[in-house]
C-alpha positions as CSV (number, residue, x, y, z in Angstrom):
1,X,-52.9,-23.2,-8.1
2,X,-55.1,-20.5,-9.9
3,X,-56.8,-22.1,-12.9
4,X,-55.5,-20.5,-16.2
5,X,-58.5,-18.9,-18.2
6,X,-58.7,-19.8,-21.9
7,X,-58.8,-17.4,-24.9
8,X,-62.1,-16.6,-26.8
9,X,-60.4,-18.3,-29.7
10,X,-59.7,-21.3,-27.2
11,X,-63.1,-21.4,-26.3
12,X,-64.4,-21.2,-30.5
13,X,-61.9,-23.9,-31.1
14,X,-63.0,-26.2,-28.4
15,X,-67.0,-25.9,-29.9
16,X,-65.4,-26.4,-33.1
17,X,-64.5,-29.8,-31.6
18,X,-67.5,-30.9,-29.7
19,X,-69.3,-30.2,-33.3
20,X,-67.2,-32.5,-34.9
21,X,-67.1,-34.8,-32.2
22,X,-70.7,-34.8,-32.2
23,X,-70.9,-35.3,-35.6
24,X,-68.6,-38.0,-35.1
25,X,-70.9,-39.7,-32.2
26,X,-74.5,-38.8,-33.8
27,X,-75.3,-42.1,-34.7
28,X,-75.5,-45.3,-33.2
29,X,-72.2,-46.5,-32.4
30,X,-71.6,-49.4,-34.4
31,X,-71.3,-53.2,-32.8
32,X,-68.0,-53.4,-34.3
33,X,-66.6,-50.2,-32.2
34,X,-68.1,-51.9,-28.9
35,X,-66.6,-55.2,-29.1
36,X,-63.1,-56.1,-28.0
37,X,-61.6,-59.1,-29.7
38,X,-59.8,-62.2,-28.4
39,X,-57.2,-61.6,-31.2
40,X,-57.1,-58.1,-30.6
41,X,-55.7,-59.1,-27.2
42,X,-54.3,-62.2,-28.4
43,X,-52.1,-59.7,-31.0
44,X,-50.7,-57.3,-28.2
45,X,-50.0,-60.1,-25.6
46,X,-47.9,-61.0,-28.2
47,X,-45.8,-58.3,-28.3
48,X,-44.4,-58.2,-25.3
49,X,-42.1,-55.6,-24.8
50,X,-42.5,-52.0,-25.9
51,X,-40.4,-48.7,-25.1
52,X,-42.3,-45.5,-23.4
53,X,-41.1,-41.8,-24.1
54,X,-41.4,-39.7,-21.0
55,X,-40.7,-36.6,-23.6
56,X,-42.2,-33.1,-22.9
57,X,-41.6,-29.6,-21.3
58,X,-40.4,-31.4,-17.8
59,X,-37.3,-32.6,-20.2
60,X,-36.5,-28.9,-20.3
61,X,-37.3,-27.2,-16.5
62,X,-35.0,-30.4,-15.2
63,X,-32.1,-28.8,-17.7
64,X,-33.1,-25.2,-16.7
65,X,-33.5,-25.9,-12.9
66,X,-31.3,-27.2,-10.1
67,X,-34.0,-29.5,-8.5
68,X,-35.1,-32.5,-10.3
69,X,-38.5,-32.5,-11.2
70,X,-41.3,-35.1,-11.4
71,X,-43.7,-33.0,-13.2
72,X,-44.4,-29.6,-14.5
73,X,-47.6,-27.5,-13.4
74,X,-48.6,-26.2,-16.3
75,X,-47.0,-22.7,-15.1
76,X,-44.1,-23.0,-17.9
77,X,-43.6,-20.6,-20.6
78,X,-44.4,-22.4,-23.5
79,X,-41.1,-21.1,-24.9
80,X,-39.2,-23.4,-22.6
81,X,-39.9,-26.1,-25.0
82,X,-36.4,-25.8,-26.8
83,X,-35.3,-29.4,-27.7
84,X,-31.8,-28.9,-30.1
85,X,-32.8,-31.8,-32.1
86,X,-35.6,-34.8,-32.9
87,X,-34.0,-38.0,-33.9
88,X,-37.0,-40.3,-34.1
89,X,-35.0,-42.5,-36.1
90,X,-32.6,-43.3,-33.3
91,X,-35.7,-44.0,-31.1
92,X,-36.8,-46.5,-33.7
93,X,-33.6,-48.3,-34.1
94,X,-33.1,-48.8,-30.3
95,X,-36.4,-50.5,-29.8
96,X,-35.8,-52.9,-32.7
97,X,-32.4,-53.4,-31.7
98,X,-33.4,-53.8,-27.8
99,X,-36.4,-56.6,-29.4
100,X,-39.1,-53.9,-28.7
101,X,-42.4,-54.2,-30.5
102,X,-42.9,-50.4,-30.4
103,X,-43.1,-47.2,-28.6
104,X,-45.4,-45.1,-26.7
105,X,-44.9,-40.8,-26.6
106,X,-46.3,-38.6,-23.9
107,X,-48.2,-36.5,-26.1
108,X,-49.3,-34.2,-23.5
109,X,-48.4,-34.8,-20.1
110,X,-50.1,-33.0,-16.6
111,X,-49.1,-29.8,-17.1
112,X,-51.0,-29.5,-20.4
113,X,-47.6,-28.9,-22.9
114,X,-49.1,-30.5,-26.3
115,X,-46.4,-32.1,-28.8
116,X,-47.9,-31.1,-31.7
117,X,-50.0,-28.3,-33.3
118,X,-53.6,-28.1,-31.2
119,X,-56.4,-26.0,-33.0
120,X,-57.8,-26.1,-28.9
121,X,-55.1,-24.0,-26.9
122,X,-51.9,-21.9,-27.8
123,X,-49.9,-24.3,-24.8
124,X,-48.2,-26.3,-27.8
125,X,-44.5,-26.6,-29.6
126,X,-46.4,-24.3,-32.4
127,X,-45.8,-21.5,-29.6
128,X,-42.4,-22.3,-28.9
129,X,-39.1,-21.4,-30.7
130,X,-39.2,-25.7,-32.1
131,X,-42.2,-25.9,-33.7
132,X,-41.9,-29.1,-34.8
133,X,-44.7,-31.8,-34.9
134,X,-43.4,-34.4,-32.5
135,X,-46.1,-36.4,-32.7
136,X,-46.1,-36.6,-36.4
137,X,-42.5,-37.5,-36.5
138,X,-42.7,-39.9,-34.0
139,X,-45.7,-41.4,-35.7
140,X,-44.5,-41.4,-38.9
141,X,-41.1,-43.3,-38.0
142,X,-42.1,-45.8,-36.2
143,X,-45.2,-46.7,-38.6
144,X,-42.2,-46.9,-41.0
145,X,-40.1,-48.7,-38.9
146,X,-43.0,-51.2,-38.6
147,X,-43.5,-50.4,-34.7
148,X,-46.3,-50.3,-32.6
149,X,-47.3,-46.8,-32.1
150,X,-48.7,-46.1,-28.2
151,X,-49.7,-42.6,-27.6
152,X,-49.9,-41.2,-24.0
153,X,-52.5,-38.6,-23.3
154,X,-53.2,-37.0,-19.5
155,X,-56.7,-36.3,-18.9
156,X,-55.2,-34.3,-15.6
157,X,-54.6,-31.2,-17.4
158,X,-53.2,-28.2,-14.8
159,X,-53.0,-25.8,-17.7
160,X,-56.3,-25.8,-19.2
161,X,-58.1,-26.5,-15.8
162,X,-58.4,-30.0,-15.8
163,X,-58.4,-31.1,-12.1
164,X,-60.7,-33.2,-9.1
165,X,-63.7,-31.6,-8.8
166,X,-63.7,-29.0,-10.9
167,X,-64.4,-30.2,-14.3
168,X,-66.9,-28.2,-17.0
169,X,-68.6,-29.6,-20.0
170,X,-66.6,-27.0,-22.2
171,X,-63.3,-28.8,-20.3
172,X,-64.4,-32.6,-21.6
173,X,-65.5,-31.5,-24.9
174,X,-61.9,-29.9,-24.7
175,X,-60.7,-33.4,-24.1
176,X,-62.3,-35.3,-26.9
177,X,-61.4,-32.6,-29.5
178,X,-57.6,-33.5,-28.7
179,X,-58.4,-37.1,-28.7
180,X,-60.0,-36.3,-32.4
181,X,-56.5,-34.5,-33.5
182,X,-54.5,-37.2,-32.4
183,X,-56.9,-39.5,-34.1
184,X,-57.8,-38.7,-37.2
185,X,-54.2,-36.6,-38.0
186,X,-51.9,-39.0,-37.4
187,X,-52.8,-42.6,-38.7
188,X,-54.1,-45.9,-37.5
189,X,-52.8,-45.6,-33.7
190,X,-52.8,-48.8,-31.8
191,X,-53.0,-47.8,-28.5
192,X,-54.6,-45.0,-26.6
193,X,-52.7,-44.6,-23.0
194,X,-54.5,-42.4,-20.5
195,X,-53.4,-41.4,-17.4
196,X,-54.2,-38.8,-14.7
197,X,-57.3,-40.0,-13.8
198,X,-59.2,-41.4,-10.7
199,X,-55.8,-42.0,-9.2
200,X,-55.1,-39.9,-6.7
201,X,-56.4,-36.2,-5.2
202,X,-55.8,-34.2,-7.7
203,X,-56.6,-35.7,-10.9
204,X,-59.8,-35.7,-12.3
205,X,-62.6,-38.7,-10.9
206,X,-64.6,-40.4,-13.4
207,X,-67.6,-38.3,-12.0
208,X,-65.7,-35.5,-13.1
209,X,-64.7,-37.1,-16.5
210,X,-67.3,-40.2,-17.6
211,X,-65.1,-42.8,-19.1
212,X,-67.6,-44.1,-21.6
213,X,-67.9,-40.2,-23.2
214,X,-64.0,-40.9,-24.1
215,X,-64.0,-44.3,-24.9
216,X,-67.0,-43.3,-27.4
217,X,-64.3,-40.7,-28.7
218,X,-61.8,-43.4,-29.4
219,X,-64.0,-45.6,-30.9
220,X,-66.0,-43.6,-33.4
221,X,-62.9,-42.7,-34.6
222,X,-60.4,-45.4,-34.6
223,X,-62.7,-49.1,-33.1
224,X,-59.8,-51.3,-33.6
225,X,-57.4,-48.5,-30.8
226,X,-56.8,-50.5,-27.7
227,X,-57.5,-47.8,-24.5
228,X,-54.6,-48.3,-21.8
229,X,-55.4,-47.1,-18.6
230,X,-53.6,-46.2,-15.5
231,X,-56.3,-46.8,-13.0
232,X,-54.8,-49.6,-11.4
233,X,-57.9,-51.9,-12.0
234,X,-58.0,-55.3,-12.9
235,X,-61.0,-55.2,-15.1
236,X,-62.6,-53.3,-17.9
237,X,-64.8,-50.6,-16.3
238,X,-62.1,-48.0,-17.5
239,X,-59.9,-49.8,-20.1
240,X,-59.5,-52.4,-22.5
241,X,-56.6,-53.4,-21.2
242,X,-55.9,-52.5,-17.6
243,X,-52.7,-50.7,-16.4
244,X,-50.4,-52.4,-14.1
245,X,-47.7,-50.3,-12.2
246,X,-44.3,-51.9,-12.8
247,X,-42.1,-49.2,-10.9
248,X,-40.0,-51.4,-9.0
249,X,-42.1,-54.1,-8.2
250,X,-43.2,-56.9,-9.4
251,X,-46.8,-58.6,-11.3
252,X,-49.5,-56.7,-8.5
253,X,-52.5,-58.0,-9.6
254,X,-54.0,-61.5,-8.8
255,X,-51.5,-64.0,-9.0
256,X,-54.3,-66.1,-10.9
257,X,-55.2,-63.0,-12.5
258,X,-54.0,-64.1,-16.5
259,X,-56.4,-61.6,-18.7
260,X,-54.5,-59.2,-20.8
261,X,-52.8,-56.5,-18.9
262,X,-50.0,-53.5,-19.9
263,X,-47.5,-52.6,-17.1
264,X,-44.5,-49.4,-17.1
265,X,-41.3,-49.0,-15.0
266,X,-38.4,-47.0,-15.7
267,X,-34.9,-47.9,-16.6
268,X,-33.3,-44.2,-15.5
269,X,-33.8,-42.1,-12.2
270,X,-37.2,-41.4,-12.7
271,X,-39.3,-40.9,-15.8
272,X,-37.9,-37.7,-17.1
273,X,-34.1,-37.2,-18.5
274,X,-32.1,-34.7,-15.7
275,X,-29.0,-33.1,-16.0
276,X,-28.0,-33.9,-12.4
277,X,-24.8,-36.0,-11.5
278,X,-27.0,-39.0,-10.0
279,X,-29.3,-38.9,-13.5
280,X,-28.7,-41.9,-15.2
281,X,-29.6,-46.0,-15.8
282,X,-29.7,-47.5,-12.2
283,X,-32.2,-51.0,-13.5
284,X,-29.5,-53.5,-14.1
285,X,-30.1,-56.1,-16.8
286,X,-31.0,-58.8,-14.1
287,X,-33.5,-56.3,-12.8
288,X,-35.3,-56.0,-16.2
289,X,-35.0,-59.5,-17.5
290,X,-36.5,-60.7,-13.9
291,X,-39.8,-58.3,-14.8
292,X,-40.3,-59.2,-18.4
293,X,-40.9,-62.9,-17.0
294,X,-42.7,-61.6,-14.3
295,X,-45.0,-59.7,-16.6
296,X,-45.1,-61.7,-19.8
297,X,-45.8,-65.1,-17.8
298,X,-49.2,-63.0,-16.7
299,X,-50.2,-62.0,-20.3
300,X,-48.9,-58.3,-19.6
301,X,-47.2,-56.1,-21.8
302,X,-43.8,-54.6,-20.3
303,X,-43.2,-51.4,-21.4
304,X,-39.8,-49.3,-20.2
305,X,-39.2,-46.3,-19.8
306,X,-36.4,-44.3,-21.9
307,X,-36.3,-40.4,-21.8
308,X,-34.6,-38.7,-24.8
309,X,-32.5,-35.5,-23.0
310,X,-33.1,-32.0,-24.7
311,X,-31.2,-33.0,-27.9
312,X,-33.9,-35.4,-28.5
313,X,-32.0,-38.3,-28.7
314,X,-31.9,-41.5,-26.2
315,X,-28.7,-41.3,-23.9
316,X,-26.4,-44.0,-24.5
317,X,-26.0,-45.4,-21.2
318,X,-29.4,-46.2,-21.8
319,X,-29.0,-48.0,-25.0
320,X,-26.5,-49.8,-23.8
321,X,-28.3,-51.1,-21.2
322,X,-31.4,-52.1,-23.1
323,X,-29.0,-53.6,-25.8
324,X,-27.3,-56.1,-23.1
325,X,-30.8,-57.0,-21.9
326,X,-31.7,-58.2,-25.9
327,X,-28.7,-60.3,-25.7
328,X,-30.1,-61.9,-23.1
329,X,-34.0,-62.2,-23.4
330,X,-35.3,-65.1,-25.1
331,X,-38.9,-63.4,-26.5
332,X,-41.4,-66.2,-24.9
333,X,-42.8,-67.8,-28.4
334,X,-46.3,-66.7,-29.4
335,X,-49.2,-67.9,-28.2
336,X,-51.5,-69.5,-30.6
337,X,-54.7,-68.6,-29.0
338,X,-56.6,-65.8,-26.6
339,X,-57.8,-66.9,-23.3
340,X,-61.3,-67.8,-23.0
341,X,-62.1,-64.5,-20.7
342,X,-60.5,-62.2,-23.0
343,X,-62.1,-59.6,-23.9
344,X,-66.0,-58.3,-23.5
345,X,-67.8,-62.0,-22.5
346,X,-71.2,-60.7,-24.2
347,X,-72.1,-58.3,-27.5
348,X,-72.1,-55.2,-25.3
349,X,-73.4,-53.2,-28.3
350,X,-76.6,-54.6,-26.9
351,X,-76.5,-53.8,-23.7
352,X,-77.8,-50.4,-23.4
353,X,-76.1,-49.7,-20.1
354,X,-72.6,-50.6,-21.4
355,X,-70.3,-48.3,-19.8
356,X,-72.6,-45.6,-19.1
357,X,-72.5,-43.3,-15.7
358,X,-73.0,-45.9,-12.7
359,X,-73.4,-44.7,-8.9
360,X,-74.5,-47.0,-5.9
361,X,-75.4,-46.2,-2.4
362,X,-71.5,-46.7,-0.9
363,X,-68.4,-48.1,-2.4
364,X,-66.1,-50.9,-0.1
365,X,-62.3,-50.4,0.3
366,X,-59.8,-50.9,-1.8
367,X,-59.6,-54.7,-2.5
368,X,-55.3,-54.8,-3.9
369,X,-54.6,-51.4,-4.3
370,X,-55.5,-47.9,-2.7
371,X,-55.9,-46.4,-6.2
372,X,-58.2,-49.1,-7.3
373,X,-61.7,-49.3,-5.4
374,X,-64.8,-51.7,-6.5
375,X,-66.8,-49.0,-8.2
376,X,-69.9,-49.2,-9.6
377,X,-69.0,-49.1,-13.3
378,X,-67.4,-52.7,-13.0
379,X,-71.3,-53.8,-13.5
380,X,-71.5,-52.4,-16.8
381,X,-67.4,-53.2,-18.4
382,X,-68.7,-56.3,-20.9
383,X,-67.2,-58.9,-18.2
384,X,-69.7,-61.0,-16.9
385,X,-67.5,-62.7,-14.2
386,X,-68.1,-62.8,-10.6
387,X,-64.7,-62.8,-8.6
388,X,-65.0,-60.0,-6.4
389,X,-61.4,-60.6,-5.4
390,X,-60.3,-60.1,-8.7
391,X,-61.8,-56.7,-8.6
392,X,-64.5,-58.2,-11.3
393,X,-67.5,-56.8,-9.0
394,X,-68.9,-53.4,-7.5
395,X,-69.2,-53.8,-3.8
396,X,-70.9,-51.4,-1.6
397,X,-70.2,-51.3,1.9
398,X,-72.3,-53.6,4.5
399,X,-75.4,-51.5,5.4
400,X,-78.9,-50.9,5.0
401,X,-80.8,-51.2,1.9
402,X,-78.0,-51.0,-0.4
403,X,-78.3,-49.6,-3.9
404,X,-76.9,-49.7,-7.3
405,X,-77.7,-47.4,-10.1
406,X,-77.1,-47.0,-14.3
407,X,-78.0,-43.5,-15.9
408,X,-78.8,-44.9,-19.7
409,X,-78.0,-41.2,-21.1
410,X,-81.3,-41.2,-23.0
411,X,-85.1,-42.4,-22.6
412,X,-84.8,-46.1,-23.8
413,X,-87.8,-48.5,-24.1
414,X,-86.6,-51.4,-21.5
415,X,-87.0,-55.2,-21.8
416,X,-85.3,-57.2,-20.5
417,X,-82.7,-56.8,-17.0
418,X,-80.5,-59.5,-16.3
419,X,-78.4,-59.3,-13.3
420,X,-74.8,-61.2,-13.1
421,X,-73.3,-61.0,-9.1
422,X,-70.8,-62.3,-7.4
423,X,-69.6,-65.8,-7.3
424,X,-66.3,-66.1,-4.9
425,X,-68.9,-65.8,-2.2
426,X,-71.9,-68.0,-0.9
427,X,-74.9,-66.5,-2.3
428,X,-77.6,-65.1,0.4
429,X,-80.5,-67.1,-1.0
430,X,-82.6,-65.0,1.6
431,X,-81.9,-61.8,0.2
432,X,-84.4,-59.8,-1.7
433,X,-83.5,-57.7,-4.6
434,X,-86.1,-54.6,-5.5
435,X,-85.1,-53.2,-9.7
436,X,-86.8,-49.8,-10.4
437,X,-86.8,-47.9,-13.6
438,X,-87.2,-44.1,-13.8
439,X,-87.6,-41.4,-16.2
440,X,-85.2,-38.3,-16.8
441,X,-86.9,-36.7,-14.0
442,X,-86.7,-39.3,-11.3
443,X,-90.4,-40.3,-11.2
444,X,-90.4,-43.9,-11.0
445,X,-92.2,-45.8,-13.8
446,X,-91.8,-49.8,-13.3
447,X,-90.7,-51.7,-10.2
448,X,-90.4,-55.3,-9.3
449,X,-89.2,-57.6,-6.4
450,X,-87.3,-60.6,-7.1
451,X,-85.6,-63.4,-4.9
452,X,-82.3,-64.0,-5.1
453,X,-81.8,-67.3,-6.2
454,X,-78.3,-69.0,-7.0
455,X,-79.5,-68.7,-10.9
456,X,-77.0,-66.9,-13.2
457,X,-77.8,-64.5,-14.2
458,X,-81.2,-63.5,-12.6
459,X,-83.2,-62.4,-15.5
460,X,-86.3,-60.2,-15.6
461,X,-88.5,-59.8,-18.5
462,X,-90.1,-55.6,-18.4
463,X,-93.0,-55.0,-21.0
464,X,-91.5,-52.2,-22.9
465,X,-91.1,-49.6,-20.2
466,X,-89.9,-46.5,-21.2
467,X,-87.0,-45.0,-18.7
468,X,-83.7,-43.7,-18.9
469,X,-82.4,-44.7,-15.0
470,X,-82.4,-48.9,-13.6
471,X,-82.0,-49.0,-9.8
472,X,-81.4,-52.2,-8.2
473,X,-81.7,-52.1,-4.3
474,X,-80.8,-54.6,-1.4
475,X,-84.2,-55.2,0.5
476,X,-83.1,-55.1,3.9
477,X,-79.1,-54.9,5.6
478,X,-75.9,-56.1,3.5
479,X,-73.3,-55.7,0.5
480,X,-74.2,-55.2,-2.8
481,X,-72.2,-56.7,-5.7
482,X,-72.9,-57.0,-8.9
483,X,-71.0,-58.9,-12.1
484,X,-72.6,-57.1,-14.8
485,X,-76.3,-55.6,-15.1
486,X,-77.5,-56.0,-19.0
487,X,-80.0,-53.8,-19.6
488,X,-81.7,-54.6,-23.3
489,X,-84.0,-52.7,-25.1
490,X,-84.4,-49.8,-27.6
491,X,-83.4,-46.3,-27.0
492,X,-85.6,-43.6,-28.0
């Protein structure tokens, strides 16, 4: 698909952004926006059950075309957005009356249609014939209402260019100056819900978009947001609270996998309201009330899936059927206390390699699912355990000299490196580990071999060298995983 070219307004609007952003990020991040609380967690586990709003221009090419369809390509006029009504207020009333805890609105979906008025592109309802502020009156309902307010962003973005491969700095800073709208516009929002990303060909990689640049966004702006991913990870490399796929099936993850989690599935054919004879509610209220104890007994967050039709209003087979289920659920009662693993296991904001740009040498199958690989970022999520099983490590493949690497971002003066790795495995106690330092330019500045020993972590004290890259490499033929990788010092 030919990449649509922005405006020279666009492109004014979007540095308009990244100044602000920068502004924004300019200073030391704070400790409190890089920690993630046990009651944090503790307060969403809690929750339970929430409603999601598939809501946004594929609404209207379903009522406008004869084929059903999944998503929209960022091709349609933005004039196709023609809903004849809002009623946020209905949407409200069915999650408290279904024992919902709140809701969650696709802001902006793949093809790039925003809800609401962006300063950074034209592709919004402020260029359609409905220019209302969905995201406002969403937002200010269900604050109202006292729900919990989710908003859904896609980082794939088919309109504006956003795809595998292809991704420009103007094109990220385009990212985090819609994050800033939606987080400094619309009130306190308690969860951030990301999706298009790292999942499958098309959408953007994390080499394409660096995780820690967004959740730096999110945080400067709003710490206490919680950021829901849908990478299909069990850990926190790209989330606080990792995304597991409910569509149709049931808990994925670990079975003794019991750390926070947030999971979607839809109650109608498919996520998006259609106009088509078979369109309608086909989860029966067995279906649902057998996921909600599949989910809630692992600590995850149900959330399902209701699509308001073009009058922008819930269909009442669907509130029926969401009704019967309340009759039936018994809310589990609250608990009283967060797990011990909850959360980030160290104060990350010291760690100057806490979810920075991470690479290594190869990267092992998938360990659950195909979306989900062992990546390197794992070592640097905040989580200092060891189950490789659990998808808590990096692994590299079996080979040569295997490597691990952390870009810092800046030139830092390093002291201290401690190394977590895996423990579900026998540790090699006759491997050899070799950690490097380098400068911006790649010229290596400090390197030292250690043993591995069955010590946790390995710790390794560096006089004050100044470097902005830590390597850690395999000395001879193996896999490499690693827990976490601390890296303490003071950045320049």
């Amino acid at each position: 698909m030919q990449r649509k070219q922005k405006t020279q307004s666009t492109s004014m609007h979007v540095l308009t952004a990244f100044a602000t952003v920068a502004i924004l990020l300019s200073g030391t991040m704070t400790a409190s926006a890089q920690q993630l609380s046990g009651d944090s967690l503790l307060d969403f586990v809690n929750t339970r059950y929430h409603a999601y709003f598939h809501y946004n221009m594929c609404t209207f090419k379903n009522l406008d075309l004869e084929e059903r369809s999944g998503r929209t390509m960022g091709d349609d006029p933005p004039t196709r957005w023609n809903p004849t009504g809002l009623d946020c207020q209905q949407w409200a009333q069915v999650c408290k009356d279904a024992k919902m805890a709140g809701g969650w609105l696709t802001t902006k979906h793949h093809g790039g249609f925003c809800l609401w008025d962006s300063k950074l592109t034209d592709y919004d309802v402020a260029s359609s014939n409905v220019k209302t502020d969905v995201v406002k009156e969403f937002t200010d309902t269900f604050r109202k209402a006292g729900l919990k307010i989710g908003l859904y962003y896609s980082i794939l973005d088919y309109h504006h260019g956003v795809e595998n491969g292809s991704v420009t700095r103007e094109e990220i800073e385009f990212l985090k100056g819609q994050l800033t709208e939606l987080l400094t516009n619309y009130g306190p929002i308690d969860y951030m819900n990301f999706d298009g990303w790292s999942t499958w060909p098309t959408t953007p990689n994390f080499d394409d978009v660096p995780y820690g640049e967004l959740y730096r966004t999110v945080k400067a702006i709003q710490p206490d947001c919680l950021i829901v991913n849908h990478c299909y990870e069990s850990n926190l490399a790209h989330a606080d609270v990792p995304f597991a796929d409910a569509a149709g099936r049931a808990y994925p993850y670990h079975p003794d996998y019991m750390r926070p989690t947030a999971a979607s599935d839809t109650s109608q054919v498919g996520w998006w309201w259609d106009n088509n004879e078979d369109y309608g509610v086909r989860r029966s209220v067995d279906y649902i009330l057998k996921q909600l104890h599949s989910y809630n007994s692992h600590n995850s967050v149900y959330v399902l899936n209701l699509s308001p039709g073009p009058d922008g209003r819930i269909p009442q087979d669907a509130i029926r059927r969401v009704t019967d289920v309340a009759k039936a659920w018994k809310k589990p009662a609250p608990l009283t206390k967060a797990g011990d693993n909850w959360g980030f296991q160290y104060d990350a904001s010291k760690n100057l390699a806490f979810l920075r740009p991470c690479s290594q040498s190869s990267t092992h199958k998938f360990i659950r699912d195909k979306r989900a690989y062992p990546r390197a970022e794992i070592a640097v999520d905040g989580v200092t355990e060891g189950d490789g099983m659990m998808e808590q490590t990096s692994i590299t493949n079996e080979e040569d000299a295997p490597w691990w690497q952390v870009n810092l971002q800046r030139n830092c003066t390093i002291n201290r490196i401690s190394i977590y790795d895996r423990t579900d495995i026998d540790t090699d106690l006759t491997q050899r580990l070799e950690v490097s330092i380098f400068d911006p330019d790649g010229s290596e500045q400090w390197k030292q071999e250690i043993a591995v020993t069955d010590q946790r972590p390995l710790s390794i004290e560096v006089d004050g060298v100044l470097g902005q890259n830590v390597r850690i490499r395999m000395l001879g033929n193996g896999s490499l995983s690693l827990a976490e990788v601390i890296v303490e010092g003071t950045p320049q």
